[in-house]
C-alpha positions in Angstrom: -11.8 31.8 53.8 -8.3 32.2 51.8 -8.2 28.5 51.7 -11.6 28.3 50.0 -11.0 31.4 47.8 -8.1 29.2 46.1 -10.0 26.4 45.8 -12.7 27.8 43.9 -10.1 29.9 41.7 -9.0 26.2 40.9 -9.6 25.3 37.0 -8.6 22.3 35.0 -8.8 22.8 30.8 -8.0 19.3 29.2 -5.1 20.0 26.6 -5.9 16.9 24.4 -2.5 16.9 22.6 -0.2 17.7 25.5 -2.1 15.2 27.8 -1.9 12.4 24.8 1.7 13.3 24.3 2.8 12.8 27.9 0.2 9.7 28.3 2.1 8.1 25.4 5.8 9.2 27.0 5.1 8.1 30.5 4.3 4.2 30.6 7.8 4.1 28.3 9.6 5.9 30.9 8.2 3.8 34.2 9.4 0.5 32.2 12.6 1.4 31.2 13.1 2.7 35.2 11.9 -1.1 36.2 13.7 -2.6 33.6 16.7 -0.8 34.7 15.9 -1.9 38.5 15.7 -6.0 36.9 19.5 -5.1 35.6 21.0 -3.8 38.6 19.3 -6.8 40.6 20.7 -9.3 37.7 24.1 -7.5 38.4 23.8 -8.5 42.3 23.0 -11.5 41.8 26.2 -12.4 39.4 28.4 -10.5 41.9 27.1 -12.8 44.5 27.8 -15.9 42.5 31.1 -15.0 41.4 32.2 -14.3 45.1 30.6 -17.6 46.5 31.7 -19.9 43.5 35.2 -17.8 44.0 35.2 -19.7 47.9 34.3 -23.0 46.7 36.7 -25.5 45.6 38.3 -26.2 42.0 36.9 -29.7 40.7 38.5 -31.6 38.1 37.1 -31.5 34.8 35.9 -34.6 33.9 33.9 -34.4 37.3 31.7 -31.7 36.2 28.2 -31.8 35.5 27.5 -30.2 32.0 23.5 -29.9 32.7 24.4 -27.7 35.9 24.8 -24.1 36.8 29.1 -24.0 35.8 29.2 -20.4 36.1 32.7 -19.1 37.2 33.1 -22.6 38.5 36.8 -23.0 39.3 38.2 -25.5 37.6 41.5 -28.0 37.5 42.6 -30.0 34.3 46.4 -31.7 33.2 47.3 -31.9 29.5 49.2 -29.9 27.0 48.4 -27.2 24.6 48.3 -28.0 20.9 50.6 -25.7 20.0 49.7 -24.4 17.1 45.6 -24.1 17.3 45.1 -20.5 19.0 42.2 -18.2 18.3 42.0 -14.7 18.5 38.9 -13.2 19.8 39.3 -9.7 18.4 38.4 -5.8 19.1 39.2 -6.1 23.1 40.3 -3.1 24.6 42.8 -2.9 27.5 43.6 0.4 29.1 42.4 2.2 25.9 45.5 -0.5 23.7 43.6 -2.7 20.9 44.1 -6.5 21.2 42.4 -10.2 21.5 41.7 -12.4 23.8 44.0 -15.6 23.5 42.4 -18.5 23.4 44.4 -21.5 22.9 43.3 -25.3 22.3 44.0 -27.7 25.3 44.2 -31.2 25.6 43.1 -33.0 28.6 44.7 -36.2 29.2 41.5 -37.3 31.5 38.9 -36.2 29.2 37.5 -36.8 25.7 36.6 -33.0 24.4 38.9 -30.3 23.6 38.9 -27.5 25.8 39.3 -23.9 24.8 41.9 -22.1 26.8 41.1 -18.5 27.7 44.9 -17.0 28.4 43.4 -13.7 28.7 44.4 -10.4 26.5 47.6 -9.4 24.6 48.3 -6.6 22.6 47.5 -6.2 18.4 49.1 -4.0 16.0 47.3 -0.8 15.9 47.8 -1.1 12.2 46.0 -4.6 12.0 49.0 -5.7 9.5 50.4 -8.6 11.3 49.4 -10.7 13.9 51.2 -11.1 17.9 53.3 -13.9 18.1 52.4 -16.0 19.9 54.9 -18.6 22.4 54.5 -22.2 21.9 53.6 -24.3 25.2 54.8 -27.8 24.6 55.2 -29.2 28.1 52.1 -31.3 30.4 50.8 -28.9 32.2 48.2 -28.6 34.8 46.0 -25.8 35.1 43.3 -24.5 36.9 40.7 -21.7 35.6 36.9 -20.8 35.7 34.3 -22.0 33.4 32.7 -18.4 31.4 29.3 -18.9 30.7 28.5 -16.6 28.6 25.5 -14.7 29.2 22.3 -15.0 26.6 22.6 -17.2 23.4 25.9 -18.1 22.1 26.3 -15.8 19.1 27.7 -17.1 15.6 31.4 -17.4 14.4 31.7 -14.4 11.8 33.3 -15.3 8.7 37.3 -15.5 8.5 39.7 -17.2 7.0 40.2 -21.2 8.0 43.6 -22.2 6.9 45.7 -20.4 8.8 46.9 -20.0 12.7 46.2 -18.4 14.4 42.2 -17.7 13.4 41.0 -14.1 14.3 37.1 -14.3 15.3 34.6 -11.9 16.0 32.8 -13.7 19.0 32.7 -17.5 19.9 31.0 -20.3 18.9 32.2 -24.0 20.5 29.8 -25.8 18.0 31.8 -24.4 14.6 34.9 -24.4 16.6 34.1 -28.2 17.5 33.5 -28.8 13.5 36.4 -27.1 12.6 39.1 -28.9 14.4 37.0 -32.7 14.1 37.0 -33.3 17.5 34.1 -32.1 20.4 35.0 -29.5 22.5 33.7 -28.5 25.5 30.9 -25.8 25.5 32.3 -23.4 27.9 35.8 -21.7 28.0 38.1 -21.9 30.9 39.5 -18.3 31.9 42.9 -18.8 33.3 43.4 -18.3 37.0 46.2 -15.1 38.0 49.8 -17.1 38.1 49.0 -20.1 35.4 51.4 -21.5 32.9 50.5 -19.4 29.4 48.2 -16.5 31.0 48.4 -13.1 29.5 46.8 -9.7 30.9 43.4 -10.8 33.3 40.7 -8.3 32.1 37.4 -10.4 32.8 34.9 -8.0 34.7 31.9 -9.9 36.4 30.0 -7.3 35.0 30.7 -4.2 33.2 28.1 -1.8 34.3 28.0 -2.2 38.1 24.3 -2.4 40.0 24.6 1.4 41.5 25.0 2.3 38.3 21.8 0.4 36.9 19.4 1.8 40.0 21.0 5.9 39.5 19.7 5.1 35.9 16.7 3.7 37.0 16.0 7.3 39.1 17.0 8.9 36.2 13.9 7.2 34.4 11.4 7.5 37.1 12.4 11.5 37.5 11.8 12.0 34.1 7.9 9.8 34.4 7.9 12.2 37.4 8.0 15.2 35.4 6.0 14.2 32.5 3.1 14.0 35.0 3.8 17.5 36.7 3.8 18.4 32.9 0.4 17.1 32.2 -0.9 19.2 35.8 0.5 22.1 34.9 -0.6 22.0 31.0 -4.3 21.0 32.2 -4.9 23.3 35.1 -4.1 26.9 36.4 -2.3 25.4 39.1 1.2 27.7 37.9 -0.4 30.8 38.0 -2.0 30.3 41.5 1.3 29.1 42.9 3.2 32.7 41.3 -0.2 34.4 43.0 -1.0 35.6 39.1 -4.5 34.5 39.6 -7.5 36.5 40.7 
C-alpha cells in the first residue's frame, strides 16, 4: 500500500515557460552530440587513410591520376627548385615560436605543371620586421613527399604584395598562384618526406583534434540533453519533493 500511496501523491503542473525553454535547448544539444560523433568518425577514417596510404608505395608524379582520391599519396618527382620563387604561408605556430610554412616552387623535369614544395616550418621574427632567409637549392634533385589535400574548399589568396620574394600568404590558392607565376601548377602541394633535400621542421598533424576527443565532447553534449530533460521532470512534477520524502 506504500507503493500506491506514492503513486497517488504523484502530480504533474505543466510549467509552459520552463518546458518551452528546455524543448527549444534540447534538439540543439542532441545534434551538436551527433554532429560531434560524425567528427570523431571523419577523424578515424583520415587516420586510417593516412596509415594505409603511409604502406603503399611512392608513384612518380606524372603517373598520378588527378580525378582520384591523392590524399597523403606518397609521391617521387626529379627536378630543381627555382630558386628564388618561395612562399610563405604565415601565422604557424611550432612549440608556441611564430613562423611559416615554406613552400618553395619546383620544377619537374618529367612533367609540364609547377609543383609547390611544402619544406615544412621555419622560424619568423617575433617582431615581423624582416623576413627568414632563406638557402638557395640549385642542384637536380629528386624528391619524394605526400600530396595534402586539403580538407573543404580551397580558400582564397589574401592580398599581399606581388613583386617581391619571397610572398608572405595567408592560406593557399594553386589557381592565383598558377596565374601569378604564368605557368599551371599542380593543384595539390607535396609535403616533404623526414630526411629530403631542402626540408625544414615536419609539423603536419593528420588531424588536430583527435577522435577520443570528438566522442568525450559528444558525451559532453548528450549529458547536458540529459539534464535539460531531468529539468523539465522535475520543473513539471513533484517528483523532488517525493524523492526528499517532503510530500504528504
Amino acid at each position: 500500500m506504500p507503493e500506491l500511496a506514492v503513486k497517488k501523491a504523484l502530480r504533474f503542473t505543466p510549467d509552459i515557460k520552463t518546458t518551452l525553454l528546455a524543448l527549444l535547448l534540447l534538439p540543439g544539444l542532441i545534434a551538436l552530440g551527433f554532429w560531434q560523433l560524425d567528427r570523431a568518425e571523419q577523424k578515424r577514417a583520415l587516420n586510417t587513410l593516412f596509415e594505409q596510404k603511409q604502406r603503399s608505395p611512392a608513384l612518380p608524379l606524372q603517373s598520378l591520376d588527378i580525378n582520384a582520391d591523392l590524399r597523403y599519396q606518397p609521391v617521387t618527382l626529379s627536378g630543381y627548385f627555382i630558386s628564388d620563387k618561395h612562399y610563405l604561408l604565415d601565422n604557424k605556430i611550432y612549440q608556441g615560436r611564430v613562423g611559416y610554412e615554406l613552400i618553395s616552387v619546383f620544377k619537374p623535369t618529367e612533367y609540364q605543371s609547377l609543383v609547390l614544395i611544402n619544406r615544412g616550418w621555419i622560424a619568423g621574427d617575433p617582431a615581423r620586421q624582416k623576413l627568414p632567409k632563406i638557402e638557395p637549392l640549385t642542384e637536380p634533385l629528386q624528391l619524394k613527399g605526400e600530396v595534402y589535400v586539403p580538407l573543404g574548399e580551397m580558400i582564397v589568396l589574401a592580398k599581399t604584395a606581388e613583386k617581391d620574394w619571397p610572398r608572405v600568404i595567408q592560406q593557399l590558392d594553386t589557381k592565383r598562384i598558377s596565374n601569378q607565376l604564368q605557368h599551371p601548377v599542380f593543384p595539390y602541394t607535396i609535403r616533404l618526406s623526414e630526411g629530403q633535400p631542402g626540408v625544414k621542421q615536419r609539423n603536419w598533424p593528420v588531424v588536430n583534434i583527435q577522435p577520443a576527443k570528438h566522442t568525450g565532447y559528444a558525451v559532453q553534449w548528450f549529458a547536458m540533453a540529459v539534464t535539460v530533460i531531468i529539468i523539465i521532470i522535475l520543473a513539471n512534477s513533484n517528483i523532488w519533493s517525493l524523492l526528499r520524502g517532503k510530500e504528504p
